[in-house]
C-alpha positions in Angstrom: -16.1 -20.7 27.9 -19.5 -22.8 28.5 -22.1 -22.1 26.6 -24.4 -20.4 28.6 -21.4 -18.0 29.6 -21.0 -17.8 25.5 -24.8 -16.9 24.8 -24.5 -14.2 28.0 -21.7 -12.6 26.1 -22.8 -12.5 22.6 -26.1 -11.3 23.7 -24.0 -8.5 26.3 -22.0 -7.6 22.8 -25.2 -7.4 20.7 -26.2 -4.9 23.4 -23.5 -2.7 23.3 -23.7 -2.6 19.4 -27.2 -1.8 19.6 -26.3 1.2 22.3 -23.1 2.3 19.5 -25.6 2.2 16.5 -28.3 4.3 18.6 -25.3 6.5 19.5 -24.2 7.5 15.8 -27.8 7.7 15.5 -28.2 10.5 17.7 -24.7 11.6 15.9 -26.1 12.1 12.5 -29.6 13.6 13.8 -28.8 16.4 16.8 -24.8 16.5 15.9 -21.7 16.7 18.7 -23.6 19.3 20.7 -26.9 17.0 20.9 -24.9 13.8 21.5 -25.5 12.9 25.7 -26.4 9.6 27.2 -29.6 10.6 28.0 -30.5 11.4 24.4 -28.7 8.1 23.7 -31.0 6.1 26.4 -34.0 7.8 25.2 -33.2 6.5 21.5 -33.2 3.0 23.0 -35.8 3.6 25.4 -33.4 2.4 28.2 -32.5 4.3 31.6 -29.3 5.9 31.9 -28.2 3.4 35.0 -28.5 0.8 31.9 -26.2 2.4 29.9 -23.3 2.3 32.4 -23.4 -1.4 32.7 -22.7 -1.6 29.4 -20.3 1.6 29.0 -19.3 3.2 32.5 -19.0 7.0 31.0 -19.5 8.8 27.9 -16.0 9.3 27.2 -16.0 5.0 26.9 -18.9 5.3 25.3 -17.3 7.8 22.7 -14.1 6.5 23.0 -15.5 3.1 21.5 -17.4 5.0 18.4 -14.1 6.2 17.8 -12.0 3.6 17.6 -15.3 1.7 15.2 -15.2 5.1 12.9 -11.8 4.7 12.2 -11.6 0.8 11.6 -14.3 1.5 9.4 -12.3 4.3 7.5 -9.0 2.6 7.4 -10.8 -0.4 6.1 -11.9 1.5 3.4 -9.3 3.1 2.4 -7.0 0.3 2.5 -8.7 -1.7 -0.1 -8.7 1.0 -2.2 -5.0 1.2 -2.0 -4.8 -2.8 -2.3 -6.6 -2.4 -5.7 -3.7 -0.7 -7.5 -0.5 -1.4 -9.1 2.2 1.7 -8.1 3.0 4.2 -6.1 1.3 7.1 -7.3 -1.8 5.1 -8.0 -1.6 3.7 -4.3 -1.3 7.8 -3.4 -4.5 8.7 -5.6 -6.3 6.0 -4.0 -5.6 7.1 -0.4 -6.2 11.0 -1.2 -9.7 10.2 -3.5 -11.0 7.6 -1.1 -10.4 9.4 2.3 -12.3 13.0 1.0 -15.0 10.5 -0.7 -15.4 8.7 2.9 -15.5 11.8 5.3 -17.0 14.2 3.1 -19.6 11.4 3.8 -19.4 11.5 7.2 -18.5 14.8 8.8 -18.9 14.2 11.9 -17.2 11.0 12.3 -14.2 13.8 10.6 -15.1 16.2 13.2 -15.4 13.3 16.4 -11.8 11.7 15.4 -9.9 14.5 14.6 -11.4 17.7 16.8 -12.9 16.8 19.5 -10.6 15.0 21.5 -8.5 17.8 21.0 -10.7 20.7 22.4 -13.0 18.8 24.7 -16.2 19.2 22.3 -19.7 17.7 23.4 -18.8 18.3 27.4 -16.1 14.9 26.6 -13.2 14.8 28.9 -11.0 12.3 26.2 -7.2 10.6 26.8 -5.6 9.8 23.9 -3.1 7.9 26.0 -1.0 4.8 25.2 -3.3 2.3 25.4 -5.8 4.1 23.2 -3.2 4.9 20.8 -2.0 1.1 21.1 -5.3 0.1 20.2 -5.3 2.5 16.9 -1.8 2.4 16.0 -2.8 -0.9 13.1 -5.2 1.5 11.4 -2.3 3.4 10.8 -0.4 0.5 9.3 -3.7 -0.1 7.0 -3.2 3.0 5.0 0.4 4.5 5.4 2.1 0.9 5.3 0.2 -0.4 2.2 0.9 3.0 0.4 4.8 2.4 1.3 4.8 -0.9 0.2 3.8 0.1 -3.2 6.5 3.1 -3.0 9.4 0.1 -1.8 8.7 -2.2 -4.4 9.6 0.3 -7.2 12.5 2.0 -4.9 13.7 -1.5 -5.1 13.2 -1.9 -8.5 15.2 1.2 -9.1 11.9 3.3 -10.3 11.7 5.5 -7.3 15.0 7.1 -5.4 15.5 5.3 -1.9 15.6 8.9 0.0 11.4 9.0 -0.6 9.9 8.0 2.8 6.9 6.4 1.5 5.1 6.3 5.1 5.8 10.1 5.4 4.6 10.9 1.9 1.4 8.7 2.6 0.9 10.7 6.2 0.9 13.8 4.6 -1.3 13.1 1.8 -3.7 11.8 4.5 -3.1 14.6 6.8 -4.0 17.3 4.1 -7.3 15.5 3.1 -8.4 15.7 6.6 -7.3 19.5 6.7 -8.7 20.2 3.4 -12.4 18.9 5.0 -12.2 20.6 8.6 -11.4 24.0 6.9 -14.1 23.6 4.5 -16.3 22.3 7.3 -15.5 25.2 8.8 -16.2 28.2 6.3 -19.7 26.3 5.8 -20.2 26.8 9.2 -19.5 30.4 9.4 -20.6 31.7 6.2 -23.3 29.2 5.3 -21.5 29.1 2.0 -19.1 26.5 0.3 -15.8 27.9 -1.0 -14.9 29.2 -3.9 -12.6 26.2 -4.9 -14.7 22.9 -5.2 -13.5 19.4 -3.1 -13.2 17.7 -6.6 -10.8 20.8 -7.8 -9.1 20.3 -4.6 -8.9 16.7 -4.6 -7.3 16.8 -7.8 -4.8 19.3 -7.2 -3.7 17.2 -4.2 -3.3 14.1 -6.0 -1.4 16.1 -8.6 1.0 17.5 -5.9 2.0 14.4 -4.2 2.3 12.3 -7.4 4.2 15.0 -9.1 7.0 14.2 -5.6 7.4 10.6 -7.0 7.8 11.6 -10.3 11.0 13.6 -9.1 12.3 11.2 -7.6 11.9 8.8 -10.4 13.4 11.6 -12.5 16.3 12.0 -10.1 16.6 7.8 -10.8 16.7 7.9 -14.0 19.1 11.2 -14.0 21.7 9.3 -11.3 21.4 6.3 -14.1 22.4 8.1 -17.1 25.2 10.2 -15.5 26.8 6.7 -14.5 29.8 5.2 -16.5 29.2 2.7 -18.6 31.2 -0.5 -17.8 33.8 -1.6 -20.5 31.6 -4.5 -21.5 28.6 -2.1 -22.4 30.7 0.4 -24.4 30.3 -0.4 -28.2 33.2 -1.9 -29.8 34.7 -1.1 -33.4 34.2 -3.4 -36.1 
């Protein structure tokens, strides 16, 4: 690339960050039902034609916050899980770090994981292949570390091969992000928290899904102990 093409294209991508910063902007401040391109343009004091050379709908527009929320989150997340030394710690890590992260941000929780679902905000999103190509590594980020920790012990013979770490690690995520929309949701509609706490809850979680490894390291140890003993371990008379 020459290098005037170069500075046209690094000042073209410092626009459209500028545009995706004003954007979660207008996020945090009117919410989903506030967040249009006009209020978006008006943040940046553009027109709306100027937005489009740069995004050529809302739904890219969103589509790219998106994909920059969840890089962000994954990116997080995963080195948290890189910081420890097991399984269960690696599960702690994932569970603790993803309700810190969103219960920081709510409505990047809500504009991942709802709205392209129901249609929120007046979007018209596709999750289709190419989008989910695009996010599939996040994916690998958190579930893949998390069942690299659980392999290495399964292959140390600390952990029963029939745990599917990945699984295990999915779930765990899967119930943080549950465990925030319903609470997001009863604060909504009652203007009140629950009656458990996140921390409670976050605990309890971590509890459950470490308490699965721990039976299958019990089931190890169990399938080790019921084994014969080869002649050359048996104790001989003297």
């Amino acid at each position: 690339m020459k290098p005037r093409e170069l500075r046209l294209e690094r000042r073209r991508e410092g626009v459209r960050e500028e545009i995706l910063a004003a954007t979660r902007k207008v996020l945090i401040d009117r919410g989903l039902a506030g967040l249009t391109l006009a209020a978006v343009a008006e943040k940046l004091q553009l027109t709306k034609a100027a937005l489009y050379y740069y995004f050529p709908s809302k739904e890219a527009l969103y589509s790219e916050l998106m994909y920059q929320s969840m890089d962000r989150h994954s990116k997080r997340v995963e080195d948290a899980i890189l910081a420890t030394t097991s399984g269960a710690d690696a599960l702690e890590a994932l569970i603790r770090t993803s309700a810190a992260d969103y219960s920081e941000r709510r409505d990047e929780l809500r504009m991942t994981y709802l709205v392209p679902q129901v249609g929120a905000a007046g979007l018209a999103l596709s999750m289709g292949g190419a989008m989910l190509e695009k996010i599939r590594p996040f994916n690998d980020r958190i579930y893949g570390q998390v069942a690299a920790k659980i392999r290495a012990e399964q292959h140390a013979g600390a952990l029963s091969p029939s745990i599917d770490g990945r699984r295990l690690a999915f779930l765990a995520h899967l119930a943080v992000i549950g465990m925030l929309t319903v609470e997001g949701l009863v604060e909504v509609a009652d203007r009140a928290p629950l009656i458990h706490t996140t921390n409670a809850m976050v605990d309890d979680l971590v509890l459950t899904f470490q308490a699965r490894l721990a039976a299958g390291a019990a089931g190890t140890a169990a399938a080790a102990a019921r084994r014969p003993r080869s002649r050359s371990s048996r104790p001989t008379k003297s």
